[in-house]
N, C-alpha and C positions, 0 to 999 in steps of 0.2 A: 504494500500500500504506500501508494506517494504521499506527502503531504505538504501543500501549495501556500504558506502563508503570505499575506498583504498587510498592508497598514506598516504600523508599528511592530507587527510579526515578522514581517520580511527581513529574508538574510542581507548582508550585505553587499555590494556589489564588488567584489574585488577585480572586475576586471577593469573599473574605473580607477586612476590614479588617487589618490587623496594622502591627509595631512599624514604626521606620525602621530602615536599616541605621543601627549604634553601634560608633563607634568609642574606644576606651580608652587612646589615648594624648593626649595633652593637646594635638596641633599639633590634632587636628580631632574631641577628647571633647567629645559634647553629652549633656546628659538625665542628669547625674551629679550626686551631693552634694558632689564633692570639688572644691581651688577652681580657679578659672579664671583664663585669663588667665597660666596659666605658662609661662616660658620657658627653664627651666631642668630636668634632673632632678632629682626631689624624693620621698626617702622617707618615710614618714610611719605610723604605727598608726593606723588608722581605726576607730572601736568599732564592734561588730555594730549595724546600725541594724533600724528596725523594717523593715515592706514599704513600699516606694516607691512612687509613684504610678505609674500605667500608663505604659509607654513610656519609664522611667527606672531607671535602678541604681544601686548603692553596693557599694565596696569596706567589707572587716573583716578586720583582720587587721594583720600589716605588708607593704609595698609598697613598689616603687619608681615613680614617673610617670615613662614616659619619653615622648619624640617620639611614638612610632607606637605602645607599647604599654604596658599597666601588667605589673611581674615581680615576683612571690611572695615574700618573702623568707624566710618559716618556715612550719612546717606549720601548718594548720590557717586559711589565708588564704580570703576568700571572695570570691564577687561575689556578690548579688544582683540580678534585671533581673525588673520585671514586666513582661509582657510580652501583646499578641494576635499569634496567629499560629498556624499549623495546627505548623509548622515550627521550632527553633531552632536554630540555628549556631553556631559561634563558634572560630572563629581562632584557635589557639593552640601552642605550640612548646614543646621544652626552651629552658631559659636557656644561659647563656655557656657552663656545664661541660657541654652536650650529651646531661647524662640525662634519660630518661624521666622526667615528670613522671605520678603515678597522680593520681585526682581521683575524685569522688564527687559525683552530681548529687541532686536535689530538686526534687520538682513539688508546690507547696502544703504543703510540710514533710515529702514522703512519697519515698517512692521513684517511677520511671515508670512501672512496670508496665507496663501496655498501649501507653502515650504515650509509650516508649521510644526512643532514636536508638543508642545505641551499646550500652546492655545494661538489661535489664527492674530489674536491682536498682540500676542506677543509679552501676555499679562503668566505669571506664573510666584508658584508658591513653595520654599527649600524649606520642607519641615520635618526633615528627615534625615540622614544620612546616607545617598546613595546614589545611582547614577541616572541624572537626567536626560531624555531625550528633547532636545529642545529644537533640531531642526533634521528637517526630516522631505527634501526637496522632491517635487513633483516629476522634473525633468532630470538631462544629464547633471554630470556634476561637471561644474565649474569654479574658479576662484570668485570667493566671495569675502566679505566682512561682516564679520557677526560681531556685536557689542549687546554685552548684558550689562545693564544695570539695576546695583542695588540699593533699595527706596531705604535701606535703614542698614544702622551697622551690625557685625556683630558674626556676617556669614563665610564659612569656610569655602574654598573654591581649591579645591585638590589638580586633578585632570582630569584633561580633553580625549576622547577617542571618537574616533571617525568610522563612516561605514560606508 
């Protein structure tokens, strides 16, 4: 017996190019503007940058870098991650105080619309620890720029995988 999944069930396309899996805490951040080579947790305000080159992000906002993830510290914190890939992911939690973190995504400056993972206007809610599907494109893949932001501090942002 075959079994044919769609939606959000569907495998991924491997025969489409796309990003690497990215990780955002500094023991194993590649493809980032921020610096390298840290050893220590490090907070820091990062200014909104322009679009990144394919296959790289940037934080904006304030932040903290830790080990395994970067954590939000006020509202209105971003990532930025251009990205190929049919699919985007991305890892992510409340911080230490355990609330809900809400967030708002962007495809090319826009909402997802069609290329939607978790809601067409690009409205979503991290109340959990684990892995989000937040775009999820109708068509081929192509390079894009995805920008999540987050409406209050507090939320852990691990890594990125693609599909």
């Amino acid at each position: 017996m075959s079994v044919a999944a769609a939606g959000a069930g569907a495998p991924a396309d491997l025969n489409e190019p796309q990003s690497p899996e990215t990780y955002l805490g500094y023991l194993k951040a590649s493809g980032n503007n921020n610096p390298d080579g840290l050893i220590e947790d490090r907070t820091h305000v990062y200014p909104a940058a322009g679009r990144p080159a394919v296959s790289h992000w940037t934080l904006g906002g304030a932040w903290t870098l830790g080990a395994e993830a970067a954590t939000s510290n006020a509202a209105q914190a971003r990532i930025t991650y251009r990205f190929r890939g049919r699919d985007l992911h991305l890892v992510l939690g409340p911080g230490a105080n355990g609330r809900a973190a809400r967030f708002r995504i962007r495809l090319d400056g826009q909402a997802p619309a069609d290329d939607h993972g978790v809601d067409a206007a690009g409205a979503g809610t991290a109340s959990e620890h684990r892995l989000y599907q937040l775009v999820r494109q109708r068509g081929s893949s192509r390079a894009r720029t995805f920008e999540i932001e987050f409406l209050g501090p507090g939320v852990q942002a691990f890594a990125f995988t693609f599909g």
